[in-house]
Short mmCIF file of the C-alpha atoms (twelve columns), coordinates in Angstrom:
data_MODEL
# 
_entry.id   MODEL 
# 
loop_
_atom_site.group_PDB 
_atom_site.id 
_atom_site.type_symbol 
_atom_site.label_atom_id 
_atom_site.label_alt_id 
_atom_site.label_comp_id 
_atom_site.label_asym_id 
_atom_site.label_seq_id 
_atom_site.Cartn_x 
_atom_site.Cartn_y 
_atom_site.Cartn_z 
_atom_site.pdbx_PDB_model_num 
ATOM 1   C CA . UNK A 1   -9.469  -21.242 34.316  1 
ATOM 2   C CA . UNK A 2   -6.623  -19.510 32.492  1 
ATOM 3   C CA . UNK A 3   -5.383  -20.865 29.397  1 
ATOM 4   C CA . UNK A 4   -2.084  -21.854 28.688  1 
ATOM 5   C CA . UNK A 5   -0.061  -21.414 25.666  1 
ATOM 6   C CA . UNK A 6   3.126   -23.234 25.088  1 
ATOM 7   C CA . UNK A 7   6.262   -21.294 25.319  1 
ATOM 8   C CA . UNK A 8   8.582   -20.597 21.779  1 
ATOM 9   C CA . UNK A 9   11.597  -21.988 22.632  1 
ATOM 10  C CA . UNK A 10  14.849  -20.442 20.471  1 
ATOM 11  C CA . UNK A 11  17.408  -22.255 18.743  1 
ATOM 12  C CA . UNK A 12  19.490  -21.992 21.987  1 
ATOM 13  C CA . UNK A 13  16.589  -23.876 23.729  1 
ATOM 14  C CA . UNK A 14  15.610  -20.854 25.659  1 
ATOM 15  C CA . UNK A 15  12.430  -19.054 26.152  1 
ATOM 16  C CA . UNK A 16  12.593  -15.193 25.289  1 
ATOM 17  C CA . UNK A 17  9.483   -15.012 23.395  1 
ATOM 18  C CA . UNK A 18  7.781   -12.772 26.146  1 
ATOM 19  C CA . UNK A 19  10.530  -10.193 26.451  1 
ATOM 20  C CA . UNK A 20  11.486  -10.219 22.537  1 
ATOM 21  C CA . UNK A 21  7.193   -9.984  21.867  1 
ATOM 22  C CA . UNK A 22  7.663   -6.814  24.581  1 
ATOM 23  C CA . UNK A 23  10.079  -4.721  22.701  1 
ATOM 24  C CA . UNK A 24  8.541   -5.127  19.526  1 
ATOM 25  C CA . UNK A 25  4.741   -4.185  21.094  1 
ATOM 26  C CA . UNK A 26  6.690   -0.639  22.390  1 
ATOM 27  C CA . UNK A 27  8.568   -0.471  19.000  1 
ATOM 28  C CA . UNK A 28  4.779   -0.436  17.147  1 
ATOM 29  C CA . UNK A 29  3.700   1.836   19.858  1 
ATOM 30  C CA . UNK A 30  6.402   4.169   19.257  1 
ATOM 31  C CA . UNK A 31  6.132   4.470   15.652  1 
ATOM 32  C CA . UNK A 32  2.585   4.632   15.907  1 
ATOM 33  C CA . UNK A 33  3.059   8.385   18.126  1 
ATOM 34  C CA . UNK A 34  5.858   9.525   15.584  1 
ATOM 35  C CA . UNK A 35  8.376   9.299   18.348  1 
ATOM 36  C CA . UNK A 36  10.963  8.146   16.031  1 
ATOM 37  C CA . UNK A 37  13.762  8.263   18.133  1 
ATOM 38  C CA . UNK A 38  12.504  6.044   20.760  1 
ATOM 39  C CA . UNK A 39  11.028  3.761   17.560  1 
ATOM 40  C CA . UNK A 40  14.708  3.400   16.279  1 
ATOM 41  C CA . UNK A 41  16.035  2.774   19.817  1 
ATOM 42  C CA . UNK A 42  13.607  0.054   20.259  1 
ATOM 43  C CA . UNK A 43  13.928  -1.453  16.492  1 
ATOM 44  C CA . UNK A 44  16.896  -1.898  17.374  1 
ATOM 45  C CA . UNK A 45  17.048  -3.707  20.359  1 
ATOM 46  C CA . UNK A 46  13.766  -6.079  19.169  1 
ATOM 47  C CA . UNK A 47  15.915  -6.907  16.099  1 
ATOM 48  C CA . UNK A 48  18.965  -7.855  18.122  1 
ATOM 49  C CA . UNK A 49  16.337  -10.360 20.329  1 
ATOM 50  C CA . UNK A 50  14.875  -11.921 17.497  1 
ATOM 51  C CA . UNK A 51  18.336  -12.666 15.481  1 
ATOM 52  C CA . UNK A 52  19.516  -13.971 19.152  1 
ATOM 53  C CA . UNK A 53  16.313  -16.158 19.836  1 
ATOM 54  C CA . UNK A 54  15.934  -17.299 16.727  1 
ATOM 55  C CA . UNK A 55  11.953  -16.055 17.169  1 
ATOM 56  C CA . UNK A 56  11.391  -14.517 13.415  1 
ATOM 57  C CA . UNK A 57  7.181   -16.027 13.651  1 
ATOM 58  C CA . UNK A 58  6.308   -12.551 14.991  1 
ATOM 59  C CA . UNK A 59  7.360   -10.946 10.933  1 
ATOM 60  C CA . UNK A 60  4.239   -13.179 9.194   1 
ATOM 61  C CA . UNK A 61  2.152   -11.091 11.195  1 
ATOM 62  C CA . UNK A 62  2.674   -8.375  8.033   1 
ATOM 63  C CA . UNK A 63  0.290   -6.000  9.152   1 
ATOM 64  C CA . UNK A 64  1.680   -5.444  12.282  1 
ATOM 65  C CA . UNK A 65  5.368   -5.924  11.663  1 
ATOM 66  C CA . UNK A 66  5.923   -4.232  8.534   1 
ATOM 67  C CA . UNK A 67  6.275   -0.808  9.588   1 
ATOM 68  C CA . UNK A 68  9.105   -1.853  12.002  1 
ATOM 69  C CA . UNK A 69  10.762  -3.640  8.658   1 
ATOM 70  C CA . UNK A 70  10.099  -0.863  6.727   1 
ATOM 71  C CA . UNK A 71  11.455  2.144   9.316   1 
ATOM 72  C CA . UNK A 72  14.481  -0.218  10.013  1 
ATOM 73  C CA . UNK A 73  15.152  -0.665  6.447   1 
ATOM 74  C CA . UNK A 74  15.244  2.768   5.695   1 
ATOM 75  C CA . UNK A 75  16.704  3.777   8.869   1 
ATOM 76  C CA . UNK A 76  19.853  2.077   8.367   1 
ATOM 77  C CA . UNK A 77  18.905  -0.489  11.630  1 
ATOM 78  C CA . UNK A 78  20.974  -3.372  11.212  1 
ATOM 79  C CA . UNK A 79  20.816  -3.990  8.111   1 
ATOM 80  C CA . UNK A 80  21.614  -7.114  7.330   1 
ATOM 81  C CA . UNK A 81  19.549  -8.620  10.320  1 
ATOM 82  C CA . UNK A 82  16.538  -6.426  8.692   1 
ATOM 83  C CA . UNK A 83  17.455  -7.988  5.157   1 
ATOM 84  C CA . UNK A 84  17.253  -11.430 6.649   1 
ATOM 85  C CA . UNK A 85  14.021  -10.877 8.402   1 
ATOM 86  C CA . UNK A 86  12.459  -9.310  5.326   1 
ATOM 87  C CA . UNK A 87  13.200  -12.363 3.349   1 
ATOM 88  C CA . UNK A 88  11.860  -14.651 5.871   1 
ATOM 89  C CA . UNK A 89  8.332   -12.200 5.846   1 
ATOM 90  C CA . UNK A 90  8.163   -12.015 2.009   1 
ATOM 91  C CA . UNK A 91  8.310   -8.308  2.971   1 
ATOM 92  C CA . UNK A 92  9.115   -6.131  -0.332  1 
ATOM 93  C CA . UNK A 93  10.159  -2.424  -0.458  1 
ATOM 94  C CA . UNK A 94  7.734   0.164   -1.694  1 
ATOM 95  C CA . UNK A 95  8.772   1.702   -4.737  1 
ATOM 96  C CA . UNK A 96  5.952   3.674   -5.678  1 
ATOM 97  C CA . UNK A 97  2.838   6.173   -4.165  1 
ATOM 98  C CA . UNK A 98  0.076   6.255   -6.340  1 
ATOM 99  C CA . UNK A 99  -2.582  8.826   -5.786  1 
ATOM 100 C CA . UNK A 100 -6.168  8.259   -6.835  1 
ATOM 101 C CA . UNK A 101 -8.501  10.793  -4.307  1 
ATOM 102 C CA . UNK A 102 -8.062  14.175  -7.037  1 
ATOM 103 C CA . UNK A 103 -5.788  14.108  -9.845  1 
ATOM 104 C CA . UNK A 104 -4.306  10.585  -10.512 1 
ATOM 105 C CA . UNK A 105 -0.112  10.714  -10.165 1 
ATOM 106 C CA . UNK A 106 2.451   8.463   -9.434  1 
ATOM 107 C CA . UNK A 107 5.537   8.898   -6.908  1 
ATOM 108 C CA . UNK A 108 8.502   7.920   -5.802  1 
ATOM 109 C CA . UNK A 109 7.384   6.185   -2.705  1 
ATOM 110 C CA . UNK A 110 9.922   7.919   -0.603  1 
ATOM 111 C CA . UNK A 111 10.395  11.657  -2.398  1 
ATOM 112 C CA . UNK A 112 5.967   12.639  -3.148  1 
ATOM 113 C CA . UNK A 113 7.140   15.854  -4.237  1 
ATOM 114 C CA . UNK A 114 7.523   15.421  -7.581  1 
ATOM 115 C CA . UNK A 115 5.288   13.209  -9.677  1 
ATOM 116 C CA . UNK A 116 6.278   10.739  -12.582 1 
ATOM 117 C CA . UNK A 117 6.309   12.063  -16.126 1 
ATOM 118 C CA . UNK A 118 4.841   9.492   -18.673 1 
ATOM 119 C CA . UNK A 119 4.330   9.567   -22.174 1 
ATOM 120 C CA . UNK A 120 0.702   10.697  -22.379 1 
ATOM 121 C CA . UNK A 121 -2.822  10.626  -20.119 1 
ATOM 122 C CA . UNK A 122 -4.203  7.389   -21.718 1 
ATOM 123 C CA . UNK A 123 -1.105  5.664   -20.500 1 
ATOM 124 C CA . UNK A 124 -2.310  6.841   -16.959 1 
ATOM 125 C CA . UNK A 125 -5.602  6.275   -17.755 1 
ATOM 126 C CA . UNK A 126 -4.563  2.281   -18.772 1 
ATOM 127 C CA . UNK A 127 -2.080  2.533   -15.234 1 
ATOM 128 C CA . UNK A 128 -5.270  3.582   -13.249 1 
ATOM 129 C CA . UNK A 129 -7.644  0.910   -14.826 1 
ATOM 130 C CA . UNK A 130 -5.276  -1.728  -14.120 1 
ATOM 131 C CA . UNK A 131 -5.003  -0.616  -10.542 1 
ATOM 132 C CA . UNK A 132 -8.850  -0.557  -10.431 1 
ATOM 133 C CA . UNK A 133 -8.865  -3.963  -11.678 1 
ATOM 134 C CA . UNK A 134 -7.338  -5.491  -8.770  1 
ATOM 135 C CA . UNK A 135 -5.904  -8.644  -8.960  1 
ATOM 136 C CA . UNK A 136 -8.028  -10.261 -11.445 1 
ATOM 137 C CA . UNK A 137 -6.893  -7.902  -14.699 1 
ATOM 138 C CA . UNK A 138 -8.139  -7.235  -17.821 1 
ATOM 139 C CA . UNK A 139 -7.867  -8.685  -21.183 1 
ATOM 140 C CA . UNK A 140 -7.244  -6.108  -23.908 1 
ATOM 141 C CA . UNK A 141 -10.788 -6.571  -24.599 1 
ATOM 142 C CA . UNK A 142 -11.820 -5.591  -21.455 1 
ATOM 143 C CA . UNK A 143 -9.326  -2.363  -21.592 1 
ATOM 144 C CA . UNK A 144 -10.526 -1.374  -25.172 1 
ATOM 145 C CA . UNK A 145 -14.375 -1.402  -23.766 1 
ATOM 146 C CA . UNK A 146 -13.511 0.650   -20.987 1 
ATOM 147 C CA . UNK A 147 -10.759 3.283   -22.838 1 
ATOM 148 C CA . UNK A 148 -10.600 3.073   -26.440 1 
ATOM 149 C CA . UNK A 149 -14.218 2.024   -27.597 1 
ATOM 150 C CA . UNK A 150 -14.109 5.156   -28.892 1 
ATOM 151 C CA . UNK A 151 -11.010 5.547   -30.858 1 
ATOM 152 C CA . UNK A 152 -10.496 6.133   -34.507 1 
ATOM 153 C CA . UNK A 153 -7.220  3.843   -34.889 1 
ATOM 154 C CA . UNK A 154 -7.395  0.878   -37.001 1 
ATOM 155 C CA . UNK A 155 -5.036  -1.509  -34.429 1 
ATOM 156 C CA . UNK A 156 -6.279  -0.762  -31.142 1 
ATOM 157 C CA . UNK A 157 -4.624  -3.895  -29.490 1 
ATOM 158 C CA . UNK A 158 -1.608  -2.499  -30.967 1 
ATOM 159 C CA . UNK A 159 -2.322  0.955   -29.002 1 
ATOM 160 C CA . UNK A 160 -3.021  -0.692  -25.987 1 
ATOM 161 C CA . UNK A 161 0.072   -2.706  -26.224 1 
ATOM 162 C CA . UNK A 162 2.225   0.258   -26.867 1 
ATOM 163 C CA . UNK A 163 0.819   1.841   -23.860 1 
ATOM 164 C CA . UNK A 164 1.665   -1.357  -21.254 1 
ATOM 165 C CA . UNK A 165 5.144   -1.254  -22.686 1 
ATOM 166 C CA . UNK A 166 5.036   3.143   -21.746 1 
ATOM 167 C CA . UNK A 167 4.129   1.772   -18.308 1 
ATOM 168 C CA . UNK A 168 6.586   -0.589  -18.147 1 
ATOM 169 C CA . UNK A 169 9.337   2.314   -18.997 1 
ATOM 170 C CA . UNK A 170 7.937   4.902   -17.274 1 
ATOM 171 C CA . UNK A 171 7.540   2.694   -13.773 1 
ATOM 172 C CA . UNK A 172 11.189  1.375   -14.286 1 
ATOM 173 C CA . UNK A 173 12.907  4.680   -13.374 1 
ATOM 174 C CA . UNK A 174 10.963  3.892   -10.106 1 
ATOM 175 C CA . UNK A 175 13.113  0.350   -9.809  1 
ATOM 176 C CA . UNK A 176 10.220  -1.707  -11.467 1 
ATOM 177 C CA . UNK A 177 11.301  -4.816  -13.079 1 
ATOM 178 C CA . UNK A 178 8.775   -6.444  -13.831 1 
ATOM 179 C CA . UNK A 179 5.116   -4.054  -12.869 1 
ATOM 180 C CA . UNK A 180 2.868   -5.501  -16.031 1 
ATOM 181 C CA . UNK A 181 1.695   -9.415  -15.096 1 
ATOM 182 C CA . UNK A 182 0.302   -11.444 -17.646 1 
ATOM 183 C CA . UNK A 183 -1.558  -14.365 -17.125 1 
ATOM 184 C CA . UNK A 184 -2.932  -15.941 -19.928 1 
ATOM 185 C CA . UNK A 185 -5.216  -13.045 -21.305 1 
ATOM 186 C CA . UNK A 186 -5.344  -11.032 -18.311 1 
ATOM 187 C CA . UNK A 187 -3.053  -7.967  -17.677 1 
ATOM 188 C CA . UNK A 188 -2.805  -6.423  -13.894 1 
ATOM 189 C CA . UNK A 189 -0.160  -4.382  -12.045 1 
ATOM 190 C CA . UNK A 190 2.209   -6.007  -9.521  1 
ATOM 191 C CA . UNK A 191 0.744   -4.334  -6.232  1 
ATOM 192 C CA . UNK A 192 3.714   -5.583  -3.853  1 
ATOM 193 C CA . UNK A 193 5.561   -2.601  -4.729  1 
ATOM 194 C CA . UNK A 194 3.054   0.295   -4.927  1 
ATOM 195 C CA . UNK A 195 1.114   2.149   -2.308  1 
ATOM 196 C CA . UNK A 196 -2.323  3.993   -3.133  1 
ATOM 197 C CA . UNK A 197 -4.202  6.522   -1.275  1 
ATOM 198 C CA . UNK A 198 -7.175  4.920   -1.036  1 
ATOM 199 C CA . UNK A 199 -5.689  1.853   0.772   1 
ATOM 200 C CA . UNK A 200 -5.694  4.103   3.969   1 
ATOM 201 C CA . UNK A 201 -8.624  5.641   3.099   1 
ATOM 202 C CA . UNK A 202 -10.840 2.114   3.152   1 
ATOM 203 C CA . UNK A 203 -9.110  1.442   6.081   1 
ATOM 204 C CA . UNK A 204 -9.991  4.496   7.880   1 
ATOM 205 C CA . UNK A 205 -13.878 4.142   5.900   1 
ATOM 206 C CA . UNK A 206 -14.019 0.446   8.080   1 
ATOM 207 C CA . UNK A 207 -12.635 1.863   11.707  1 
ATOM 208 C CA . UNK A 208 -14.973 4.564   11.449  1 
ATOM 209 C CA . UNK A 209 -17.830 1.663   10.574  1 
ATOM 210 C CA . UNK A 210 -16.926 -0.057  13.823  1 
ATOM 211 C CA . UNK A 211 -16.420 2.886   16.191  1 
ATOM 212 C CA . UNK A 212 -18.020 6.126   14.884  1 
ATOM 213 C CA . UNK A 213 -15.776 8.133   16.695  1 
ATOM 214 C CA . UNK A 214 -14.537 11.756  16.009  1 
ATOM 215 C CA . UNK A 215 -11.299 10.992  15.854  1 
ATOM 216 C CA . UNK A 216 -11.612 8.038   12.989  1 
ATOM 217 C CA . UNK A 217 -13.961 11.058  10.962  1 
ATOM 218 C CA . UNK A 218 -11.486 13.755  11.388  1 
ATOM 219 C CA . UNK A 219 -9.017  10.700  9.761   1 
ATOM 220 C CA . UNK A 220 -11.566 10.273  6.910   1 
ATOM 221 C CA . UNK A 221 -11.584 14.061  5.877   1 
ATOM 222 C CA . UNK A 222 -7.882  14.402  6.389   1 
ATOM 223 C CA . UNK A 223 -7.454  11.602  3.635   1 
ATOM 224 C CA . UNK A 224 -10.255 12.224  1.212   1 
ATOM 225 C CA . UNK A 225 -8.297  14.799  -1.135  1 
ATOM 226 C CA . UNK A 226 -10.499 14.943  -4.067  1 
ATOM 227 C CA . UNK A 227 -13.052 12.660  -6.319  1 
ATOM 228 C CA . UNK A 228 -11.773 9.432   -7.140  1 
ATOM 229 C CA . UNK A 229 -10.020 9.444   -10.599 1 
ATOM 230 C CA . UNK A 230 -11.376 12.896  -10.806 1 
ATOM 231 C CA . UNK A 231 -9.039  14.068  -14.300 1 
ATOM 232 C CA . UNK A 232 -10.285 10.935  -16.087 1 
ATOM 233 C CA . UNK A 233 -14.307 10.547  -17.675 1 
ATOM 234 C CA . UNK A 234 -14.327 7.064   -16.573 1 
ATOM 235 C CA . UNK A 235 -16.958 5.015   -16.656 1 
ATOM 236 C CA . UNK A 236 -15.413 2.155   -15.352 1 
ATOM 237 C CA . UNK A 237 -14.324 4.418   -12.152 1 
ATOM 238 C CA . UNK A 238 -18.218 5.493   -10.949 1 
ATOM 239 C CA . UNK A 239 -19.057 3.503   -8.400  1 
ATOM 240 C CA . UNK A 240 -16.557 3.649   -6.631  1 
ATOM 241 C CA . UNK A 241 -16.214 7.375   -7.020  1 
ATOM 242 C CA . UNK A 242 -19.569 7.640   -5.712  1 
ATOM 243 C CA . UNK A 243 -19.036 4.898   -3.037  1 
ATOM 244 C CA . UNK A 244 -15.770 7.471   -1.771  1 
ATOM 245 C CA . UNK A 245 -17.572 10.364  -2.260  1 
ATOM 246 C CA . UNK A 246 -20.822 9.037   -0.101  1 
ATOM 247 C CA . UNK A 247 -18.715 8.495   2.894   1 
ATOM 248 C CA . UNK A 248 -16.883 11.705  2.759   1 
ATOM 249 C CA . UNK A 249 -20.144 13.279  2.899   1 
ATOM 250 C CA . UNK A 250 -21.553 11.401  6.086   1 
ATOM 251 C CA . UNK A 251 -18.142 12.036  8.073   1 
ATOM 252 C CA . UNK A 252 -18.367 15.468  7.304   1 
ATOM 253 C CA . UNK A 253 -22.551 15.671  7.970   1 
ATOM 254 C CA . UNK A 254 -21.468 14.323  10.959  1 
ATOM 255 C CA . UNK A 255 -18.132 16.573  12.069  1 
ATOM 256 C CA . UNK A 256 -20.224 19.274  11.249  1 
ATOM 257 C CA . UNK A 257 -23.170 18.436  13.526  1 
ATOM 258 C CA . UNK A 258 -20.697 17.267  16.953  1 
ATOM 259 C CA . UNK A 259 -18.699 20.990  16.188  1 
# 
C-alpha cells in the first residue's frame, strides 16, 4: 500500500508544492551539468513559485538548496526574493577560499587568482591551526604547544594575541567582521563564511567509500593538489596529512590498475 503524505498548502490555500518541488529538482540538475543558462532560467522561475506559494521549507534543506541561493545571489536572480529566502535558510555568503591540499592560501571566494597577503607565515600558521581545530578552538595554551613552544620571546600570549588581531585585519579586506570567536578560553574561526579544499575532498573520500566507482576516484585525484599543510612543520597537522595522503594513494593504486 502506497503511502500518503499530506499536501503543503500555500498562504493562498493552494497546493503547488509538487510543481514548485519540480522546478527546483531541474534547477539542481542543471547546475549540477554546468548548464548555466538553463540553471538561471529555472532559478528563476522556482523562485517566482516559492515567493507565490508561500513554500520556503524546501531552503532548510541547505545542502541541497544552497547552490541555487548561492548562483541566484550572484547571478543577479531576483534579488530581493533571493535575499528573503536566504534569511529564512540562515544561508550566508562565502567570503573566503581557503586552500589546505599544497601550500596553505587564502582567497577571495569569488576571484582564486590572487591570494591574501598577511603579515607573516606564523599568522597563517595560527589561521590554519584554528581551521584544524574545528569548532571546539584552542586556548592560547593549546596554540603556544602546538606553534610557539619553541620561541625565544618572553610574552608569548602577547605574540599570539598580536597574531589573532593580524587575522582579524588581514580577513577584513575579505568583508570579515567578526572571523576570531571567543568563548571563554577557546579561540576558533567563524566557518559560515569560508570554504576549504578539503571540504570537497572528504566528501568525495566518503562517495568513493560507498560506491568505488571510477568516476568518484578520478574526483579524488582531481582534488588532492598537494600534502595537507605541506609549507608548515606541523605537528599538530600529521594525521590528517597522512589520513589525505593514504587515500590519494589507494584511488590512484586503483586508477592505475582499471587503466
Amino acid at each position: 500500500m502506497k503511502q500518503k503524505y499530506a499536501p503543503s498548502i500555500s498562504k493562498h490555500g493552494v497546493n503547488k508544492a509538487p510543481p514548485t518541488l519540480a522546478y527546483g529538482v531541474l534547477a539542481r540538475i542543471a547546475l549540477g551539468r554546468g548548464d548555466y543558462e538553463g540553471a538561471s532560467r529555472l532559478i528563476r522561475r522556482y523562485l517566482l513559485l516559492c515567493h507565490e506559494t508561500g513554500n520556503y521549507e524546501f531552503f532548510r534543506m541547505r545542502k541541497a538548496y544552497d547552490p541555487i541561493l548561492e548562483f541566484a545571489y550572484h547571478n543577479g536572480i531576483e534579488p530581493e526574493i533571493t535575499r528573503e529566502m536566504m534569511a529564512f535558510a540562515g544561508f550566508t555568503i562565502k567570503k573566503a577560499y581557503i586552500v589546505t591540499l599544497g601550500r596553505f592560501s587564502v582567497f577571495p571566494y569569488e576571484n582564486r587568482g590572487t591570494a591574501l597577503k598577511t603579515h607573516s607565515k606564523k599568522e597563517r600558521e595560527l589561521l590554519a591551526f584554528l581551521l584544524d581545530a574545528g569548532e571546539r578552538g584552542a586556548t592560547k595554551d593549546q596554540i603556544y604547544e602546538a606553534l610557539w613552544c619553541d620561541s625565544d620571546s618572553d610574552d608569548v600570549k602577547k605574540l599570539i594575541g598580536v597574531n589573532l588581531s593580524y587575522i582579524k585585519k588581514d580577513l577584513s579586506a575579505l568583508g570579515f567582521r567578526d572571523p576570531v570567536v571567543k568563548q571563554e578560553k577557546q579561540y576558533s574561526i567563524r566557518r559560515d563564511e569560508i570554504v576549504t579544499d578539503a571540504e570537497p575532498f572528504e566528501e568525495a573520500a566518503r562517495n568513493f567509500e560507498r560506491h568505488q566507482s571510477l568516476e568518484g576516484a578520478k574526483a579524488i585525484l582531481s582534488l588532492y593538489k598537494g600534502e595537507y599543510l605541506s609549507d608548515f612543520e606541523a605537528h599538530w597537522a600529521v594525521a590528517k596529512r597522512l589520513k589525505y595522503a593514504e587515500i590519494y594513494k589507494k584511488v590512484l593504486d586503483l586508477v592505475l590498475r582499471r587503466s
